[in-house]
Z-matrix of the N, CA and C atoms (Angstrom, degrees):
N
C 1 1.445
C 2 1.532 1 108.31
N 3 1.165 2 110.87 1 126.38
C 4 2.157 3 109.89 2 168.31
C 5 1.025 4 109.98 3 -93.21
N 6 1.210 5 106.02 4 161.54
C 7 1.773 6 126.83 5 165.27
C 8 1.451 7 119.96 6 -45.20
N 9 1.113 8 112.88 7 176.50
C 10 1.522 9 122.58 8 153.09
C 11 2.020 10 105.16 9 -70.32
N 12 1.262 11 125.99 10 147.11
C 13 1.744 12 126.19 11 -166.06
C 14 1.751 13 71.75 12 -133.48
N 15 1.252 14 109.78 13 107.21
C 16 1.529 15 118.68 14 149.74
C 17 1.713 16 115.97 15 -49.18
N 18 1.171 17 109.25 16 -67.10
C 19 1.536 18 124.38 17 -178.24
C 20 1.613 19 109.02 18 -47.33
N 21 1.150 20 102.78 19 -47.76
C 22 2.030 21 109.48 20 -174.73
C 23 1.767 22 97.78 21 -60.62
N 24 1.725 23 115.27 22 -43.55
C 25 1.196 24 115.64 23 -169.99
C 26 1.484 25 120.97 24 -73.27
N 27 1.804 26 109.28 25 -16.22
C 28 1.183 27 107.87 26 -167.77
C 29 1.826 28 92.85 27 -99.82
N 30 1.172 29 108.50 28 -39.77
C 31 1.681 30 100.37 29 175.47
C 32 1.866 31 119.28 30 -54.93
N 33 1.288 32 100.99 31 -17.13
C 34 1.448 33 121.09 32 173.96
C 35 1.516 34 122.79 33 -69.61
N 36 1.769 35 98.74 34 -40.78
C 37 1.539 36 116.18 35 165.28
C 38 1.499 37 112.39 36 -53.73
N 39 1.347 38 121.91 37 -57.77
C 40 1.485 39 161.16 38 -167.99
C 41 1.416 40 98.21 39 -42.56
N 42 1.434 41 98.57 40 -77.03
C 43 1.572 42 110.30 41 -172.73
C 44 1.676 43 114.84 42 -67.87
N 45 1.458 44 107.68 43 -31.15
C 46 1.774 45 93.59 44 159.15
C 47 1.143 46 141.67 45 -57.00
N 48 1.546 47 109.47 46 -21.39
C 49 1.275 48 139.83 47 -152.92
C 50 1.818 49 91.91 48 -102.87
N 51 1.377 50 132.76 49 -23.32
C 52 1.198 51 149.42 50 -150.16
C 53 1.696 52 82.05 51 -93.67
N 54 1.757 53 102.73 52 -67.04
C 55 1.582 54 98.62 53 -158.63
C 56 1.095 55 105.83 54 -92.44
N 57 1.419 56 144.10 55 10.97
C 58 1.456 57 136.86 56 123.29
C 59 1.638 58 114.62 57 -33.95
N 60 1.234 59 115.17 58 -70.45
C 61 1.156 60 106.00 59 177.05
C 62 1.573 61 123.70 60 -65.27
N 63 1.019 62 98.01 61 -42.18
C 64 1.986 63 85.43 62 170.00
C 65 1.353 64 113.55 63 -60.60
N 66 1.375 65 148.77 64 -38.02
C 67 1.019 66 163.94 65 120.49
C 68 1.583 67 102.01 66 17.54
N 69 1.152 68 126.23 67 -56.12
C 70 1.519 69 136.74 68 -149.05
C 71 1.204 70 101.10 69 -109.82
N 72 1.365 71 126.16 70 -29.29
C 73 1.547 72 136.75 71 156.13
C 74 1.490 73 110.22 72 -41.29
N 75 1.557 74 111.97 73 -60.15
C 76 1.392 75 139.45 74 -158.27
C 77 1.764 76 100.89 75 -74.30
N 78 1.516 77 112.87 76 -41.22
C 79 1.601 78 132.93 77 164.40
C 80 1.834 79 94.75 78 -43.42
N 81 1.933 80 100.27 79 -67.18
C 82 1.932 81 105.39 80 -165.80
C 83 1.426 82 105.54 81 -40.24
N 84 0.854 83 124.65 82 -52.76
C 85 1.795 84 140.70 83 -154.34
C 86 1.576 85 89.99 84 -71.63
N 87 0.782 86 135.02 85 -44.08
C 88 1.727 87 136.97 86 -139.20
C 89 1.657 88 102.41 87 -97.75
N 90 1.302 89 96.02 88 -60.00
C 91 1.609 90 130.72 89 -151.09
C 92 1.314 91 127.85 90 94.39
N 93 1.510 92 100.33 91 -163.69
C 94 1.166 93 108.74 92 171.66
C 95 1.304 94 125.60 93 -60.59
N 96 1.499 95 130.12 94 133.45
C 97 1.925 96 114.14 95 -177.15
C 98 1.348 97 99.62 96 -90.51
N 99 1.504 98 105.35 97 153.83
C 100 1.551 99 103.25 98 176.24
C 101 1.564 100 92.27 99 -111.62
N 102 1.065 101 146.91 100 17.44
C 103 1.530 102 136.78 101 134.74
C 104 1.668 103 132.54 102 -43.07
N 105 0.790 104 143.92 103 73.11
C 106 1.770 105 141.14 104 170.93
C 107 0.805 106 89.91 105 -8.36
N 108 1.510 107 168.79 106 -69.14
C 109 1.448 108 140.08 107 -131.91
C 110 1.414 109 97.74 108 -82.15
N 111 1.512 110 96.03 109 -48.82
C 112 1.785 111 100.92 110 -159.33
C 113 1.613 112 118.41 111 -83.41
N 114 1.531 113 102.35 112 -2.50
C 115 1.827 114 132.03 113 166.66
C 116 1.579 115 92.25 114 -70.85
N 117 0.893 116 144.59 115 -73.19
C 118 1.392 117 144.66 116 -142.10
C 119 1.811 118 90.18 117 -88.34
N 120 1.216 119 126.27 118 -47.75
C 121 1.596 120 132.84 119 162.22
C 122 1.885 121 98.00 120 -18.72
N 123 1.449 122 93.92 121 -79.39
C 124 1.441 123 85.53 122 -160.14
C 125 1.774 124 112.10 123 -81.38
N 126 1.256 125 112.98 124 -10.81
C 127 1.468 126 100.97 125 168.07
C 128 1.799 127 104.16 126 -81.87
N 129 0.813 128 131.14 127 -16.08
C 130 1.703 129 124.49 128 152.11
C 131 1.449 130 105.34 129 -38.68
N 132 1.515 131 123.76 130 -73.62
C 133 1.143 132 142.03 131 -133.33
C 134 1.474 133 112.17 132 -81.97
N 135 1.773 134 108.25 133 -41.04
C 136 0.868 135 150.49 134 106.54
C 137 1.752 136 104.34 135 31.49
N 138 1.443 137 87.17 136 -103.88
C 139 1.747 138 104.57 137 -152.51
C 140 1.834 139 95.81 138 -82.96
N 141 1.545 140 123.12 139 -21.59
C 142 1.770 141 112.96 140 136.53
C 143 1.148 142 143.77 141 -25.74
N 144 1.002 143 101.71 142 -65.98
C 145 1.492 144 112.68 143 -161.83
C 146 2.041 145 104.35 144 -109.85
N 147 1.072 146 120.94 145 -2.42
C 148 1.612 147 122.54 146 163.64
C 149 1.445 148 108.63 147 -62.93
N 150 1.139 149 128.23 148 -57.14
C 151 1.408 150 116.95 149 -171.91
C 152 1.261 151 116.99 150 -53.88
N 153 1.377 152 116.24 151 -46.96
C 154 1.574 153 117.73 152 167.01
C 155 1.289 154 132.95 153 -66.55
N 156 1.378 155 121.90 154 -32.42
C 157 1.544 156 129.25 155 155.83
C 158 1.540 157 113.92 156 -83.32
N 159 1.004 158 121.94 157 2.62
C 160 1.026 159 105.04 158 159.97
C 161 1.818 160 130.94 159 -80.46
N 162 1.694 161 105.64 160 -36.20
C 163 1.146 162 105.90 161 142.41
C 164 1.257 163 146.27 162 -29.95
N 165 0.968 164 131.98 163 -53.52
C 166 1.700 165 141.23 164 150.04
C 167 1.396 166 100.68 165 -42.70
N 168 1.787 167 118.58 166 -58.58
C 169 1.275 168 92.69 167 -159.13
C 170 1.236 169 123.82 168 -68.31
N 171 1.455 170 127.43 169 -22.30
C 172 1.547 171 138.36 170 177.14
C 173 1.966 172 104.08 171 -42.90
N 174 1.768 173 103.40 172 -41.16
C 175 1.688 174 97.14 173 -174.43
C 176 1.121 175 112.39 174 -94.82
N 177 1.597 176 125.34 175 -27.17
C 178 1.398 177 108.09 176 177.82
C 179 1.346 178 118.72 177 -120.00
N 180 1.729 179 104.49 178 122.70
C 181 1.604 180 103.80 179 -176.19
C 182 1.160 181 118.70 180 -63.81
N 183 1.355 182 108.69 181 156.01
C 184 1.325 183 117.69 182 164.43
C 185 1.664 184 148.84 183 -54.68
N 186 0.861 185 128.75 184 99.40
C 187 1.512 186 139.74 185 -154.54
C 188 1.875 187 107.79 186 -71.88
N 189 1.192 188 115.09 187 64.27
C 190 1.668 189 122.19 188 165.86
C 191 1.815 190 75.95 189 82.84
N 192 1.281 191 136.51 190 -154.06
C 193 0.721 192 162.52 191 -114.10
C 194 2.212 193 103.34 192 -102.07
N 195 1.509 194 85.03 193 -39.95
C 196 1.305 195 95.06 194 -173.01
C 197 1.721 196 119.98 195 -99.42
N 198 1.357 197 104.20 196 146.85
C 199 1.456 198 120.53 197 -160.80
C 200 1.095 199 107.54 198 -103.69
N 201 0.932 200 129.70 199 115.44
C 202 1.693 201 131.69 200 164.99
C 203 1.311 202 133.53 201 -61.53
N 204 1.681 203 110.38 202 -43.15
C 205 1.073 204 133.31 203 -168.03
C 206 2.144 205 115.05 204 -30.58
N 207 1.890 206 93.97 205 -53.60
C 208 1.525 207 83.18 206 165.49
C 209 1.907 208 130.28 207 -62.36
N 210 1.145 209 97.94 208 -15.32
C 211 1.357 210 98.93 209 175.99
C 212 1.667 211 116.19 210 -85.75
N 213 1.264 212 107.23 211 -25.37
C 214 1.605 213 97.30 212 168.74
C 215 1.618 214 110.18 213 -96.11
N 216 1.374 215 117.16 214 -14.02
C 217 1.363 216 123.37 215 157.35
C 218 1.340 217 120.44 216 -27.42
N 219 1.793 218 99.37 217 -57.38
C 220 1.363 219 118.12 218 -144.88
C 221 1.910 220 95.82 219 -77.28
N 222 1.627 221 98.11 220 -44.68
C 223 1.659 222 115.11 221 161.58
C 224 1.132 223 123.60 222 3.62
N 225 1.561 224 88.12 223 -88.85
C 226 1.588 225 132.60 224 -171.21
C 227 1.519 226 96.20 225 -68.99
N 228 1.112 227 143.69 226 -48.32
C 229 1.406 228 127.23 227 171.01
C 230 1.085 229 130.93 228 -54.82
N 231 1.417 230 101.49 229 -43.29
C 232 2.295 231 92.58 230 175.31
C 233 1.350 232 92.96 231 -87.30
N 234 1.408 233 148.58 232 18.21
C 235 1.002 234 127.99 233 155.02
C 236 1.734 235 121.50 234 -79.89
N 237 1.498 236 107.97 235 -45.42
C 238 1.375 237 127.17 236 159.91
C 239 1.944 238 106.49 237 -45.19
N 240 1.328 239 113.04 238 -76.03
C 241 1.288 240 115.77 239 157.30
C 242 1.097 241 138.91 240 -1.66
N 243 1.526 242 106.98 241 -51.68
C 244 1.689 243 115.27 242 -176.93
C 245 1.246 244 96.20 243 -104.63
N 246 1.768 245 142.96 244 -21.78
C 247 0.908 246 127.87 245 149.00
C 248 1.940 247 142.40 246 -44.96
N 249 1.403 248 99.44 247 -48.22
C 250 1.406 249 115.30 248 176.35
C 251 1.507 250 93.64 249 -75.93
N 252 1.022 251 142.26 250 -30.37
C 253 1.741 252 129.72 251 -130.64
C 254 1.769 253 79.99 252 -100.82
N 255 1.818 254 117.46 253 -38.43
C 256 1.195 255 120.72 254 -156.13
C 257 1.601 256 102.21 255 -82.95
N 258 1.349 257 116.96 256 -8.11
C 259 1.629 258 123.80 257 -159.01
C 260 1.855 259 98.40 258 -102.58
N 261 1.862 260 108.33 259 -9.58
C 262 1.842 261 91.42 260 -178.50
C 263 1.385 262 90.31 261 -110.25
């Protein structure tokens, strides 16, 4: 039997947090769904991952149509990531 693995659990956090945001990428491209399942899908995903991209978005404008923000999102997370993950 093993322990509880702090590190496995926090890279676990990480990577949910990863395909949330790709997720919402995959939402940008598409749009909005007019399905109820997949309506409530992206307002989940949605009301996650805004607080944190939204940060980015306040500093970096928007380029014609397209947003960056998840891509430096994504950045700044395995950077945090390999920070916290390297500190337990």
């Amino acid at each position: 039997m093993t322990g509880f693995d702090a590190r496995s659990f926090v890279n676990a956090l990480f990577y949910t947090y990863y395909v949330f945001i790709i997720i919402r990428i995959i939402f940008s491209w598409t749009g909005i769904p007019s399905n109820r399942t997949l309506l409530t899908l992206f307002r989940y995903v949605h009301d996650v991952t805004e607080p944190y991209l939204g940060l980015f978005r306040r500093f970096i404008p928007l380029a014609g149509p397209i947003d960056f923000s998840p891509l430096v999102g994504l950045l700044v997370l395995g950077i945090i990531q390999s920070f916290v993950v390297s500190a337990l």
